[in-house]
C-alpha positions in Angstrom: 263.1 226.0 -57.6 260.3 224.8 -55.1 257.9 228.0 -56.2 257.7 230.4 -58.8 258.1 233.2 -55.3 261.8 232.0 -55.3 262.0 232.9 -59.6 263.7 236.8 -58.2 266.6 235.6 -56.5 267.0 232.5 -59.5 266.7 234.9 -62.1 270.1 236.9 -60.7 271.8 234.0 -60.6 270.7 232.9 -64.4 271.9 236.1 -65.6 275.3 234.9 -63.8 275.4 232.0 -65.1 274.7 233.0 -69.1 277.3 235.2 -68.6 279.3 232.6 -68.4 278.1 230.2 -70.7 277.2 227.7 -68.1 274.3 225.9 -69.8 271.1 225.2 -67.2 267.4 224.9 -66.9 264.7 226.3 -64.8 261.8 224.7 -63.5 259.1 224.6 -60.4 259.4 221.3 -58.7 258.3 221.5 -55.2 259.6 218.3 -53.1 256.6 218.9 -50.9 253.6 218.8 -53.3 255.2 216.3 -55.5 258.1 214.6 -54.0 257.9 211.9 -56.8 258.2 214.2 -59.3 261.3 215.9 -58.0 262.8 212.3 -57.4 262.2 212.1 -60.9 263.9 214.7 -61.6 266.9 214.9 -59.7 267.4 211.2 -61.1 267.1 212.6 -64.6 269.6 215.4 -63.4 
């Protein structure tokens, strides 16, 4: 997610996902404030 704002939409589609087993993470990573940090990330990913 780029905010916690967008955490009300996500959430819907956790509940989804669990539902289904399908295994994820959340986290705030905005590529605007820290673009190196979601780089990071998405490499890690």
């Amino acid at each position: 997610m780029g905010s916690d704002s967008d955490w009300p939409i996500m959430k819907e589609a956790a509940e989804i996902l669990k539902q289904f087993g399908v295994p994820f993470e959340t986290k705030v990573v905005s590529a605007h404030r820290t673009p190196d940090d979601m780089a990071d990330y998405a490499k890690k990913a």
